[in-house]
C-alpha positions in Angstrom: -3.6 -36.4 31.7 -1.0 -38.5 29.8 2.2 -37.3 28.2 2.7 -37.0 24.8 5.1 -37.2 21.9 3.7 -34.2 20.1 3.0 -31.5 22.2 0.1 -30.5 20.4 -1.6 -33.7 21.5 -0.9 -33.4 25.0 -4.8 -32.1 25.5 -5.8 -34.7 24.2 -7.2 -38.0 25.7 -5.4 -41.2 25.4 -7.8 -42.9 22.9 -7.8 -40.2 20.7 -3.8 -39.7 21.3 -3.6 -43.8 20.8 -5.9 -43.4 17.2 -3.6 -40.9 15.8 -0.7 -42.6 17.1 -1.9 -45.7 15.1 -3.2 -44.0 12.3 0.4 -42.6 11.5 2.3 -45.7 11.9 -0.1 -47.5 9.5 0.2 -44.8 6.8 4.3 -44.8 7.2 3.9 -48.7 6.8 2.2 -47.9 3.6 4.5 -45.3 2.3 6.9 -47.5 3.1 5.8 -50.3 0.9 3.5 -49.3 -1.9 5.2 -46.6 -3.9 8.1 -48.7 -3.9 6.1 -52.0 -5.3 4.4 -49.2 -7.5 8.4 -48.8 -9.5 9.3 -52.0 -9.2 6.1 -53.0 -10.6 5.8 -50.2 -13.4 10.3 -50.0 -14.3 10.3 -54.2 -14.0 7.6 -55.8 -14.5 5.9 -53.8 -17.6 9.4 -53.4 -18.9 9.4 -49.2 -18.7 6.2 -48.4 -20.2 3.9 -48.2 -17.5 5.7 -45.8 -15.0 4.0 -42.3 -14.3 4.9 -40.0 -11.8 1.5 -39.2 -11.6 0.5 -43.0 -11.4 3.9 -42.7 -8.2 1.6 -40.2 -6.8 -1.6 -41.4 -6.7 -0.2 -45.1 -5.2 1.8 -43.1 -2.6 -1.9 -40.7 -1.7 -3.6 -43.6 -1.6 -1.1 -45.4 0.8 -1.3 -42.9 3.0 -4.4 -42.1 3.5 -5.3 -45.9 3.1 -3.1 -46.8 5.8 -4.5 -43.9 8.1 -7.9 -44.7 7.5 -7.0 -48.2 8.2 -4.8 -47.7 11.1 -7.4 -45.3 13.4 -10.3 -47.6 12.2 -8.6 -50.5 13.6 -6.8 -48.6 16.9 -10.7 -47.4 17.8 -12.3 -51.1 17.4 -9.1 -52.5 19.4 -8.8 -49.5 21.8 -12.3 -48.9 22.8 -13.5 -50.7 25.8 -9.3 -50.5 27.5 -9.2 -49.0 30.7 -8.3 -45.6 31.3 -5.1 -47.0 32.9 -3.9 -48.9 30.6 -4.6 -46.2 28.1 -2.7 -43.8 29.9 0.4 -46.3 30.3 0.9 -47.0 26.2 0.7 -43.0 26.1 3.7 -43.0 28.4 5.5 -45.6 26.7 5.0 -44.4 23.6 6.1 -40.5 24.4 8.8 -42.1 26.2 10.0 -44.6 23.3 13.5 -42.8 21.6 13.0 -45.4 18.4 9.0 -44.3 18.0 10.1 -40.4 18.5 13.1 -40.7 15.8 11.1 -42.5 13.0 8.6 -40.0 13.2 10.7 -36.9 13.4 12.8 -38.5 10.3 9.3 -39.2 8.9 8.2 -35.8 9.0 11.5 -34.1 7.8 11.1 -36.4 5.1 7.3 -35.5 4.2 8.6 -31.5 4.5 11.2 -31.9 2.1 9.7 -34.2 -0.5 6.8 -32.5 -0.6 9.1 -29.2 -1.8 11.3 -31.5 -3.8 9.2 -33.6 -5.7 7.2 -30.5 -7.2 10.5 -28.9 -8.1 11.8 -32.0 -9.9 8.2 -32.9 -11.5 6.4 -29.8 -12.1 5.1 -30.5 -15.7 4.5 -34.1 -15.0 1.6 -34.0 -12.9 -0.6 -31.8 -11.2 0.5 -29.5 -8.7 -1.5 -30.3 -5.8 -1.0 -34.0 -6.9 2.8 -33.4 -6.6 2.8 -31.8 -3.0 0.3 -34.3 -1.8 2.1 -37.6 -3.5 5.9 -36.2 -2.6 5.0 -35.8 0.9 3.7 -39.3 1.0 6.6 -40.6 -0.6 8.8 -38.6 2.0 7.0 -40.3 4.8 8.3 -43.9 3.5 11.4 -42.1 2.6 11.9 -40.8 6.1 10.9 -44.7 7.7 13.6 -46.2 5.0 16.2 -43.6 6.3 15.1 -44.7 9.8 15.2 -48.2 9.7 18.6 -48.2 7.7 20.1 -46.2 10.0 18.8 -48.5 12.9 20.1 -51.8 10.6 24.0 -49.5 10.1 24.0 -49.3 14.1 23.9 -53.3 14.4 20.7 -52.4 16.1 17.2 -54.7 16.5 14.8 -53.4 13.0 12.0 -55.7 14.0 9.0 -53.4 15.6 9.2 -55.5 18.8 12.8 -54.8 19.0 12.2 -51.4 18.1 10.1 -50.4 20.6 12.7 -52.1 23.8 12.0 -52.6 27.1 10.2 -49.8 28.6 8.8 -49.3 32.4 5.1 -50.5 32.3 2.5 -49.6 34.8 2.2 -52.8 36.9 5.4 -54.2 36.1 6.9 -55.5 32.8 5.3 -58.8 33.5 2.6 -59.2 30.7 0.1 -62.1 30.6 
């Protein structure tokens, strides 16, 4: 059986390890983006009036569970007729990529935290439940941001491509 990032998916088999793998980079890529256009969009663009933090926590649930939705939905249709072998391979380069492993762990210190934070701060603006859900959300993009920024301060590659570097490949880095 392949390695894997999380230990809790190491019984797992590839696709499935390769679906959630997907699933979570699609919903950081939305919390990335959409709660940020939701401010932008509510502060700027209706001049003040039409921010909510509820209306901030609804853009960054949907986001999320958008972009997860999206993201294993599209990792199945792509992922299921690949060979064991090759599914086994982007497990290993996956569990073995430092840049994948650090936006995830600051990913997931961010969700933690925002989702303690943002009900402490906004407690009678919105529903609780609506407030742990939405503030982890947001703390997913946050955690990406804080990511990526670092990456950018380093003089580092951001792009995803650059991201991910030059890791060993079953069958040689040589791709078709």
């Amino acid at each position: 059986m392949a390695t894997s990032t999380y230990p809790s998916m190491a019984s797992q088999n590839p696709l499935t390890q390769l679906i959630a793998h997907s699933a979570l980079k699609v919903a950081q890529a939305g919390a990335t983006v959409l709660p940020p256009a939701y401010l932008v969009s509510s502060l700027i663009l209706r001049r003040g009036t039409g921010f909510s933090v509820r209306g901030l926590m609804r853009s960054a649930n949907m986001a999320v569970l958008g972009g997860g939705a999206l993201g294993a939905g599209a990792a199945w249709v792509r992922l299921r007729g690949a060979s064991a072998e090759s599914l086994e391979d982007r497990v290993f380069r996956l569990s073995h990529s430092t840049s994948q492993v650090h936006v995830d762990d600051y990913s997931f210190i961010g969700s933690a935290l925002s989702a303690v934070v943002i009900p402490a701060i906004f407690l009678k603006r919105a529903p609780l439940p609506s407030l742990v859900t939405g503030g982890a959300s947001v703390g997913l993009g946050v955690g990406s941001w804080t990511h990526i920024a670092g990456m950018f301060s380093q003089g580092k590659d951001v792009r995803p491509e650059g991201m991910v570097g030059e890791l060993p490949v079953v069958g040689g880095n040589n791709k078709p």
